[in-house]
C-alpha positions as CSV (number, residue, x, y, z in Angstrom):
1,X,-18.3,-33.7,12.0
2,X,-21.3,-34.2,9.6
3,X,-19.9,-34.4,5.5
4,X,-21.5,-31.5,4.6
5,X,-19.5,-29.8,7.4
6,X,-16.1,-31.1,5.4
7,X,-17.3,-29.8,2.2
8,X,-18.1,-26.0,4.0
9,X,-14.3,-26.2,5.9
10,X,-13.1,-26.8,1.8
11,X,-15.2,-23.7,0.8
12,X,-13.7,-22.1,3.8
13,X,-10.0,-23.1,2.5
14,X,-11.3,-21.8,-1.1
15,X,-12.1,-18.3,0.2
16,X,-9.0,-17.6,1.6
17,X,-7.3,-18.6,-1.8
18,X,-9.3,-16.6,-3.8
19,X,-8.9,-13.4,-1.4
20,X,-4.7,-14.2,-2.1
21,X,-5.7,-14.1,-5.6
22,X,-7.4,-11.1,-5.7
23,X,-4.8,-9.5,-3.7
24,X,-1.9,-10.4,-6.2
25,X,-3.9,-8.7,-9.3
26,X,-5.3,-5.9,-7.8
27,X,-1.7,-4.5,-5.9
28,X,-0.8,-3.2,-9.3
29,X,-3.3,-0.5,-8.6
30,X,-2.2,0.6,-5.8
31,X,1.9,1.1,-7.5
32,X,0.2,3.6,-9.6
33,X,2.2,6.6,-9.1
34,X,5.6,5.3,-8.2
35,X,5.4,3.1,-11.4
36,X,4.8,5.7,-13.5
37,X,7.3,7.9,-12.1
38,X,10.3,5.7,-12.2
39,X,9.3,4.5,-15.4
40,X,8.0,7.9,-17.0
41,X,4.4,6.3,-18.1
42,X,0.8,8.0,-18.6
43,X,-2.2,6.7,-17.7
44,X,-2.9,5.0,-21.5
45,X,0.7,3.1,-20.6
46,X,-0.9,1.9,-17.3
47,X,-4.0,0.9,-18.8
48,X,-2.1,-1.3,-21.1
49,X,-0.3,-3.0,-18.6
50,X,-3.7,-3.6,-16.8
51,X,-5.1,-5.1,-20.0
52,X,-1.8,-7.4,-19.9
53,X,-3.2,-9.6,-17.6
54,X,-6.4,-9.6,-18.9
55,X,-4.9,-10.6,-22.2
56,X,-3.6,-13.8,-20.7
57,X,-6.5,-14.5,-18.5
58,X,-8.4,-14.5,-21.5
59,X,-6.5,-17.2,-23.5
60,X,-6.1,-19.4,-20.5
61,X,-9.2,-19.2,-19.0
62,X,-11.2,-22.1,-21.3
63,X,-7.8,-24.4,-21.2
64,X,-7.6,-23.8,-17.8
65,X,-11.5,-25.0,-17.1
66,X,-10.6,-27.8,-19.4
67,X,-7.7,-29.0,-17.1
68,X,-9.5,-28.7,-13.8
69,X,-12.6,-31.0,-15.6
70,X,-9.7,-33.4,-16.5
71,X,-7.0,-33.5,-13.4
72,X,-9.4,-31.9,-10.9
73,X,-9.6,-29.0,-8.6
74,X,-6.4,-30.3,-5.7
75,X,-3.6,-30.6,-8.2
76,X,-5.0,-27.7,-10.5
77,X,-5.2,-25.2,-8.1
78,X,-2.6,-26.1,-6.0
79,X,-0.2,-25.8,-9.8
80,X,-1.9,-22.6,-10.7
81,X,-1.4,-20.9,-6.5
82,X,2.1,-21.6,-6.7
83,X,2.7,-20.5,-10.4
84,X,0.8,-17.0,-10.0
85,X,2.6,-16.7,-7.1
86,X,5.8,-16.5,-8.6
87,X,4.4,-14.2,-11.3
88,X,3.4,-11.6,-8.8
89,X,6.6,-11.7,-7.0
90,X,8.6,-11.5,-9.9
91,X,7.0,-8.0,-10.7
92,X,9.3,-6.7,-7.5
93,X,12.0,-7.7,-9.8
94,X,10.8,-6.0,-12.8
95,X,13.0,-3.5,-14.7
96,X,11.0,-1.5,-17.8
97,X,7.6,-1.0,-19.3
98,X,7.8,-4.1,-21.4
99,X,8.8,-6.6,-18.3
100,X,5.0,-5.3,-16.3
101,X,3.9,-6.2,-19.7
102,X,5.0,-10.1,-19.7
103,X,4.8,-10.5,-16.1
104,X,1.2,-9.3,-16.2
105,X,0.2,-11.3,-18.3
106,X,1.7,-14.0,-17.1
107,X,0.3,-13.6,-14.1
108,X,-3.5,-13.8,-16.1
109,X,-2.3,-17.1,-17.7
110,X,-1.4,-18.6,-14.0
111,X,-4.9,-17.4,-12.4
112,X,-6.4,-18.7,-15.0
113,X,-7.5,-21.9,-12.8
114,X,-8.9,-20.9,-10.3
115,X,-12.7,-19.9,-10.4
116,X,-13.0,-23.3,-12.7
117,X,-11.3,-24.8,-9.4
118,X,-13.9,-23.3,-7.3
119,X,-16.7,-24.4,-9.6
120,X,-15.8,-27.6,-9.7
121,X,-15.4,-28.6,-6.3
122,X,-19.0,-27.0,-5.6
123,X,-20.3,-29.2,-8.9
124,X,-18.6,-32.4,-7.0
125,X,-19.8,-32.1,-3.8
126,X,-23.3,-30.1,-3.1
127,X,-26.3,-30.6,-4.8
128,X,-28.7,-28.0,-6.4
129,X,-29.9,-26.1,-3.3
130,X,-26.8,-25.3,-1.7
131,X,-25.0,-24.6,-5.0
132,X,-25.6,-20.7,-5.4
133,X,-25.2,-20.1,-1.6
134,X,-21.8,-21.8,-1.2
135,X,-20.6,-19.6,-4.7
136,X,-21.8,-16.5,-3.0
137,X,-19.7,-17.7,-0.2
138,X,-16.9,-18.3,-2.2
139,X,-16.9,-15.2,-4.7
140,X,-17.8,-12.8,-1.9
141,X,-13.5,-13.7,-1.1
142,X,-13.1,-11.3,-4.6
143,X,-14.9,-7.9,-3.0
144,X,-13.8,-8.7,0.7
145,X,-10.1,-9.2,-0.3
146,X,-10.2,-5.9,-2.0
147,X,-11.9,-4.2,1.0
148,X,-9.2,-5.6,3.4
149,X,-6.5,-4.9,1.0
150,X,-7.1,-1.6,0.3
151,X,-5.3,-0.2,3.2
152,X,-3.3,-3.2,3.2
153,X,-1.6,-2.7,0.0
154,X,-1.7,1.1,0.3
155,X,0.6,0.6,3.6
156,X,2.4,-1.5,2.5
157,X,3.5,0.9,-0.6
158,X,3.6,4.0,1.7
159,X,5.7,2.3,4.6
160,X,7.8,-0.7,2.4
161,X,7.8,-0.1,-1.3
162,X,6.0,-1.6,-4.3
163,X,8.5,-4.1,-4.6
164,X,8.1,-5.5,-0.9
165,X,4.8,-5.3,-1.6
166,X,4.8,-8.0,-4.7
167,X,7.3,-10.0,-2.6
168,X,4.9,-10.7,0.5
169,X,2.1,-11.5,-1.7
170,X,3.9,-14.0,-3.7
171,X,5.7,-15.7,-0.5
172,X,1.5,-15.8,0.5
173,X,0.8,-17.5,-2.3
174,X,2.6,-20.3,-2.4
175,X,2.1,-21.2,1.3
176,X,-1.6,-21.4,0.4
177,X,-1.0,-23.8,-2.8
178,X,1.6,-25.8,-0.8
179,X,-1.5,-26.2,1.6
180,X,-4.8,-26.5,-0.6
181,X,-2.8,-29.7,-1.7
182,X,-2.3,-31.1,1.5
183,X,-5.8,-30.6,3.3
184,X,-8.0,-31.1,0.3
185,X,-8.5,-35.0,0.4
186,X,-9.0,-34.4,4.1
187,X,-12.1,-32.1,3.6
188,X,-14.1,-33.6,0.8
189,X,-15.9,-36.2,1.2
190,X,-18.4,-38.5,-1.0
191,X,-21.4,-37.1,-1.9
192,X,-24.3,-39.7,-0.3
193,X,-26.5,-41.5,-2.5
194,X,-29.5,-39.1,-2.4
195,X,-27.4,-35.9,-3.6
196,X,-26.3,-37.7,-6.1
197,X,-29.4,-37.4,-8.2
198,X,-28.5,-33.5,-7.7
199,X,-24.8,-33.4,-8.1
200,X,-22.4,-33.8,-10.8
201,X,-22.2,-37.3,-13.3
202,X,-19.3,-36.8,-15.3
203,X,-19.6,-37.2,-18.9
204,X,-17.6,-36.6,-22.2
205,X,-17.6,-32.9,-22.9
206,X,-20.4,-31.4,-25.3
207,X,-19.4,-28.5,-26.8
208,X,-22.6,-28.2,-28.7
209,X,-24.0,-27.7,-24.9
210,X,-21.8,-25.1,-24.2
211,X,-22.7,-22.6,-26.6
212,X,-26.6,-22.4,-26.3
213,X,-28.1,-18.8,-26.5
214,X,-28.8,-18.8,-22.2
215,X,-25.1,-19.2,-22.0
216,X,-23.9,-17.1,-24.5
217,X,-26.2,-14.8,-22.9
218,X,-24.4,-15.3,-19.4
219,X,-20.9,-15.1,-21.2
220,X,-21.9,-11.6,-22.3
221,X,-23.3,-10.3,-19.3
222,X,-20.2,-11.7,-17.3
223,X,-18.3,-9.1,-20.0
224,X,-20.2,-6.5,-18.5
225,X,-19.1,-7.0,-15.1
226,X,-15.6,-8.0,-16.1
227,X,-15.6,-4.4,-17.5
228,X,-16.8,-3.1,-14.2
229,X,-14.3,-5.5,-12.1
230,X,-11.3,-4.3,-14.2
231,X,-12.3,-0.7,-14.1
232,X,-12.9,-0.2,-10.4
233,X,-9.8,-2.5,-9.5
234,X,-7.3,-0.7,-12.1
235,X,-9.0,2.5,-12.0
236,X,-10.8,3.2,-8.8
237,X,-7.7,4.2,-6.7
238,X,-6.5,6.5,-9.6
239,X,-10.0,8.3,-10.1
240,X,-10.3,9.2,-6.3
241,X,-6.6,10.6,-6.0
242,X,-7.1,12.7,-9.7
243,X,-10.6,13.4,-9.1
244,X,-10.5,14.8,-5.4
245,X,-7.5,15.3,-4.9
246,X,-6.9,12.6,-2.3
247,X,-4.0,11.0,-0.6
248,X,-3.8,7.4,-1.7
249,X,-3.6,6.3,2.4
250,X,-7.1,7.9,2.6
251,X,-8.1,6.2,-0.8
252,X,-7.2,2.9,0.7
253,X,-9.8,3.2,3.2
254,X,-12.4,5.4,1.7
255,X,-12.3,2.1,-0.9
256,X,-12.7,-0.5,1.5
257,X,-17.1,0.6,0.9
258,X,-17.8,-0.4,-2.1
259,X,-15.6,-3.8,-1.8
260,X,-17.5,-4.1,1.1
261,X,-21.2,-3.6,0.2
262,X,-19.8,-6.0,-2.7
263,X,-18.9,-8.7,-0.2
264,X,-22.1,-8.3,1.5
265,X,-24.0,-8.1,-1.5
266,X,-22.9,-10.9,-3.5
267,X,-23.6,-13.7,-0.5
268,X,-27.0,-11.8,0.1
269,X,-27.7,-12.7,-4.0
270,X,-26.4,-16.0,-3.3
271,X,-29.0,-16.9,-0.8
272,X,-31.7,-15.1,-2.5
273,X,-30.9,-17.4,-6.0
274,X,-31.2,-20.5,-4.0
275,X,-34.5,-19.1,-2.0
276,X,-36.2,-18.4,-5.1
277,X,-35.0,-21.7,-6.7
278,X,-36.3,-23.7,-3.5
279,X,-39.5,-22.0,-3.3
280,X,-40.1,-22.3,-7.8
281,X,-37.6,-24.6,-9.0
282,X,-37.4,-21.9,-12.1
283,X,-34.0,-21.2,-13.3
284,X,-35.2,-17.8,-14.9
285,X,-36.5,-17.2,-11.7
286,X,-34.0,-17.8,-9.7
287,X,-30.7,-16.4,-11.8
288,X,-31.5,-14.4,-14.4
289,X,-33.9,-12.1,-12.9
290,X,-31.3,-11.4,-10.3
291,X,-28.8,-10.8,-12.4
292,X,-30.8,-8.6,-15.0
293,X,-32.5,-6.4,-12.3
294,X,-28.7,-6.1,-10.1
295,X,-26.8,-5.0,-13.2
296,X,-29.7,-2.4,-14.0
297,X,-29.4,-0.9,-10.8
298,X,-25.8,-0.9,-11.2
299,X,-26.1,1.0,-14.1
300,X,-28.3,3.3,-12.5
301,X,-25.5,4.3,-10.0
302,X,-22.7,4.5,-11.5
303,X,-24.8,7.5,-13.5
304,X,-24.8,8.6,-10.0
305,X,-21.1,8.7,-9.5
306,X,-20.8,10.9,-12.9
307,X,-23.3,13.8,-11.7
308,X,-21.8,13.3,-8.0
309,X,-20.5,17.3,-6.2
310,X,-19.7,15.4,-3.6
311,X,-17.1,13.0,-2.3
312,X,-19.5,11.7,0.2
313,X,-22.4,11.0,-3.2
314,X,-19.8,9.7,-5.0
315,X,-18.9,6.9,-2.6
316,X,-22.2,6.3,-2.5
317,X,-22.5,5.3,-5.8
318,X,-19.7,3.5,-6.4
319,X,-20.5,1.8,-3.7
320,X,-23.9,0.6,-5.1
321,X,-22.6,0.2,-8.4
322,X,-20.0,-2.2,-7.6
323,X,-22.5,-3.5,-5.0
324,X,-25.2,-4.7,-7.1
325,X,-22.5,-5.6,-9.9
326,X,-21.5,-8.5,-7.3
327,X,-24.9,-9.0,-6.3
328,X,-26.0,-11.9,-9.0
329,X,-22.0,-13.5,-9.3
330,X,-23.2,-16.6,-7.6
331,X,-26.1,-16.7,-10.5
332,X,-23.7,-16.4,-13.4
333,X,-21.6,-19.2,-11.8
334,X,-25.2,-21.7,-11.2
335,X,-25.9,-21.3,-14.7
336,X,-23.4,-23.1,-15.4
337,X,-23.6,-25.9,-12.5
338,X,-27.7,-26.1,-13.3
339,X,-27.4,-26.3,-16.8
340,X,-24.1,-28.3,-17.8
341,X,-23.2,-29.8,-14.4
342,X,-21.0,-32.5,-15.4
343,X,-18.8,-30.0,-17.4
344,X,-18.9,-26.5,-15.4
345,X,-15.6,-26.1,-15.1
346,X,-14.9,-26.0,-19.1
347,X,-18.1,-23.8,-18.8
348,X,-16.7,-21.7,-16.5
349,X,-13.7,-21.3,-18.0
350,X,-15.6,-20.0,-21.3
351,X,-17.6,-18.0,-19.2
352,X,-14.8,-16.0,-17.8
353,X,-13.0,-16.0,-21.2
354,X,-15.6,-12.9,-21.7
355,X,-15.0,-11.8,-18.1
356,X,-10.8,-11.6,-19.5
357,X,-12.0,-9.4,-22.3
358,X,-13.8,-6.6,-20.3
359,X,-10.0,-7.0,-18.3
360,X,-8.7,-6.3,-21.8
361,X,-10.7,-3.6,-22.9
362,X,-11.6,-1.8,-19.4
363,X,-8.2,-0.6,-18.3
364,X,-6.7,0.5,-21.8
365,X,-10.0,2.2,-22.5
366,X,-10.4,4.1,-19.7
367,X,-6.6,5.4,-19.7
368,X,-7.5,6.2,-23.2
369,X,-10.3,8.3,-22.6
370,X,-9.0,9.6,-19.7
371,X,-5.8,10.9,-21.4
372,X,-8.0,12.3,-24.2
373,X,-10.8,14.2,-22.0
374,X,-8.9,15.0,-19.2
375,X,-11.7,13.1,-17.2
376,X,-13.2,9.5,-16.2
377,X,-17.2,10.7,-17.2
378,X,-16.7,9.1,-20.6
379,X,-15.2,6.3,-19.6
380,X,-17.8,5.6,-17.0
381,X,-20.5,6.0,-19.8
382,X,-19.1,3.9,-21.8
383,X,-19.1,1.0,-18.8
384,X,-22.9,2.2,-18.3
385,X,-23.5,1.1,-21.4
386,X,-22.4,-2.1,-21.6
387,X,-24.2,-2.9,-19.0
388,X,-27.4,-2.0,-20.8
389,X,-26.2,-3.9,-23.5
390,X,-25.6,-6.8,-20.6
391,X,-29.4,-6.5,-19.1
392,X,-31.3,-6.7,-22.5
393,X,-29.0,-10.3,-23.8
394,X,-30.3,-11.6,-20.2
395,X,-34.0,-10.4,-20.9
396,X,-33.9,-11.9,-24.3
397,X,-32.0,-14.4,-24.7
398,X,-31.3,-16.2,-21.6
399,X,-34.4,-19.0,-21.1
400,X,-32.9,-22.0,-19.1
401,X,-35.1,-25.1,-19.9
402,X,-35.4,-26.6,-16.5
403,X,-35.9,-29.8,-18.1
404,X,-32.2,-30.5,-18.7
405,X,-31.3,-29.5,-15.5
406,X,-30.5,-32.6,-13.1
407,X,-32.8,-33.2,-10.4
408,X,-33.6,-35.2,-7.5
């Protein structure tokens, strides 16, 4: 087996642990109505227990790109897998409104490492070229592991309970950590002397580098789809069973579409970034053109979803909307490789700082709203426009000097 071969096995080992992620802090969701039942909560409660996470995710997210640059990505992931683990299974155990609270957030602290894991370990070990593709591979774990666990989670509700549910997850969870530690050293490999010129040189952090106007640029626009992340995750599920009046077994698979366009989408822009960045060796060109025209047309369809008489329109929208939201996730994360390679996981873990405060604002907002109009059109404007807000910073602000970026 070539070394490149080891260092696509490691992605391989990545995905799964990102689709057992996703999993744990999307199954919340899915306990919608049994939750607010036995605990007598409206949709604003709920929103504020999706923000919980959020909340944590947010504070954590910059220390927790900071410890992956300084310890690496085996022992911080493995930590973080076993410790979010616990949080999620601890949930089955949880007794009042305030306990979801902590445990939520919680659970957002513990996460915390893991995209600055994934960043890092593509930093280390592939150069330039492969860089975007092998995020796209990895992130497309986030829309695929809420396709498959749509009906997964909505069974498991229906036929076990909620609690059973967190319990399985967890057990999951640390299986995968105890593992991830264990096969790591065995699938990464050092870089050869040519890709060396193209991968990462570690260096002391610049924090001056960190906070240029492309990146700041990037952090906002990753706000945007945070927003859109946190609202179809928490919100999704809830909008089809009070919207059409469905049965949340047939939500679980009507929503396995737009997690899967998603999961097609977001390896498609992937491979696009690094064909344009082969073929131009222009970053503009290459990462934020994708991501300015994908978020437009997300924008554009979610406007869809809000004039949508149909069921059958409606999933048609959300399924383009959350589509082309994934679509340029493996450009937000290059940005970051290209620009400040030898500290992308401290990058990263700015990055999704914003991504944790469209988890903060996203859920609580749209029970908000939705409480207060009866309906999720204003909540999906509002989303709509953030975007826009998210396309312009990209148009305007984000202009990557290709001259800093580390070539071979």
């Amino acid at each position: 087996m070539q070394k490149l071969d080891y260092r696509w096995l490691c992605i391989a080992l990545a995905f799964v642990g990102i689709v057992i992620n996703y999993l744990d802090r999307s199954a919340l969701a899915y306990a919608i109505t049994p939750i607010e039942h036995l605990f007598h909560l409206n949709d604003a409660d709920f929103g504020l227990i999706g923000s919980a996470f959020a909340t944590g995710y947010m504070i954590m997210s910059p220390i927790g790109g900071f410890l992956v640059d300084r310890f690496g990505a085996r022992i911080t992931w493995c930590v973080s897998a076993i410790l979010w683990s616990l949080s999620c299974a601890a949930m089955g155990l949880a007794t009042s409104f305030g306990a979801f609270i902590i445990l939520r957030m919680l659970l957002g602290v513990t996460e915390a490492g893991t995209f600055p894991s994934l960043n890092r370990l593509v930093a280390d070990n592939l150069p330039v070229q492969h860089r975007a593709k092998a995020l796209g591979l990895g992130i497309a774990a986030v829309p695929l592991s809420l396709a498959l666990g749509s009906p997964l989670l909505a069974y498991l509700v229906t036929a076990l309970s909620y609690q059973q549910m967190f319990f399985i997850l967890g057990g999951v969870g640390v299986l995968w950590g105890i593992l991830w530690f264990y096969l790591f050293p065995k699938m990464t490999q050092p870089i050869t002397v040519k890709e060396k010129n193209t991968a990462t040189q570690h260096k002391k952090i610049n924090w001056k580098l960190l906070f240029t106007p492309s990146l700041l640029a990037n952090n906002f626009a990753y706000f945007a789809f945070g927003y859109i992340v946190f609202f179809a995750m928490t919100w999704l599920p809830g909008f089809l069973e009070k919207t059409y009046s469905l049965k949340l077994a047939k939500v679980g698979w009507l929503l396995t579409l737009p997690w899967l366009t998603a999961a097609i989408f977001v390896i498609l822009g992937g491979v696009i970034s690094d064909h344009i960045w082969a073929k131009t060796q222009r970053i503009r060109l290459a990462r934020s053109y994708l991501i300015l025209s994908s978020l437009l047309i997300s924008a554009l369809s979610f406007i869809v979803v809000v004039y949508a008489n149909s069921l059958t329109v409606a999933a048609i929208g959300l399924s383009l909307g959350v589509g082309f939201a994934f679509m340029p996730n493996a450009a937000f994360y290059a940005v970051n490789t290209d620009l400040v390679p030898e500290q992308a996981a401290t990058s990263l873990g700015i990055m999704l700082s914003f991504f944790g405060v469209g988890g903060i604002v996203a859920p609580a907002l749209t029970g908000w709203l939705t409480v207060l109009t009866g309906h999720f059109n204003t909540a999906i404007y509002l989303m709509v426009g953030f975007i826009l807000l998210a396309v312009l910073a990209i148009g305007i602000f984000q202009r990557p000097a290709e001259g800093n970026l580390i070539r071979g």
